[in-house]
N, C-alpha and C positions, 0 to 999 in steps of 0.2 A: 257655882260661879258661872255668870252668863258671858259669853266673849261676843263683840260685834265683829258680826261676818262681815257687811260690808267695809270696815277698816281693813281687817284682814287679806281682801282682794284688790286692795288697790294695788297699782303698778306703780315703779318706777317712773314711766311716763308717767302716769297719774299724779302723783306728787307733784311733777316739774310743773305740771299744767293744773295745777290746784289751785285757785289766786286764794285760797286758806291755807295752801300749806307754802311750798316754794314757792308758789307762779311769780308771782312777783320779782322775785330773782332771776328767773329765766325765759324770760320774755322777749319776744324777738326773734326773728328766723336765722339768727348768728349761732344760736345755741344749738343748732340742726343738728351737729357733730358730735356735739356731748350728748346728747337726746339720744341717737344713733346709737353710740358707742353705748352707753348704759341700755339701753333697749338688746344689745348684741351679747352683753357680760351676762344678762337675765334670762335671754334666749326669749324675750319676747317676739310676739309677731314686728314686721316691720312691714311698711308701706318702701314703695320703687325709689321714692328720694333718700329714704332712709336708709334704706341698703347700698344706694349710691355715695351718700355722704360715709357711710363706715368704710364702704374698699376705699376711698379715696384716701383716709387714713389710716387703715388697717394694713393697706395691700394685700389684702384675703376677704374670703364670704367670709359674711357673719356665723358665729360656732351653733352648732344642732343643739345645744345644752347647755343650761349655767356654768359658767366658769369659776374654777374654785378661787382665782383671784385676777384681778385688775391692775395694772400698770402701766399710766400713762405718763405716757414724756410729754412736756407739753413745754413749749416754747413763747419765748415770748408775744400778747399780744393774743396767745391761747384763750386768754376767757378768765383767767384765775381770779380768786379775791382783789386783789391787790389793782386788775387792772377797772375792776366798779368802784374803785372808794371817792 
């Protein structure tokens, strides 16, 4: 059985920024915080805004290591489903 490598590497970011896979859904520079945060839970690399945009809602640096789980409170006007329909 053959597996594709490069499905395999793709990132979180990668997905978001896919316009095959999510891009479409998170397009626009509103979604910097949720990009951030999932870039931070993956322990991906981040660029300066992106690291700005997570303490700004984290109130901490981004973790050295994937985190075993994720829990965001996210209030209204957050980004949710509900607020694209």
């Amino acid at each position: 059985m053959t597996t594709n490598r490069a499905a395999s590497r793709l990132t979180i970011a990668d997905m978001m920024r896919s316009t095959k896979l999510l891009g479409a859904s998170f397009a626009g520079p509103s979604w910097l915080r949720w990009l951030a945060t999932l870039k931070a839970a993956y322990a991906e690399p981040m660029d300066a805004d992106e690291v700005a945009a997570f303490e700004e809602v984290a109130e901490r640096s981004p973790p050295k290591q994937r985190v075993k789980e994720l829990v965001c409170v996210v209030g209204r006007g957050g980004g949710k489903a509900a607020s694209r329909v």
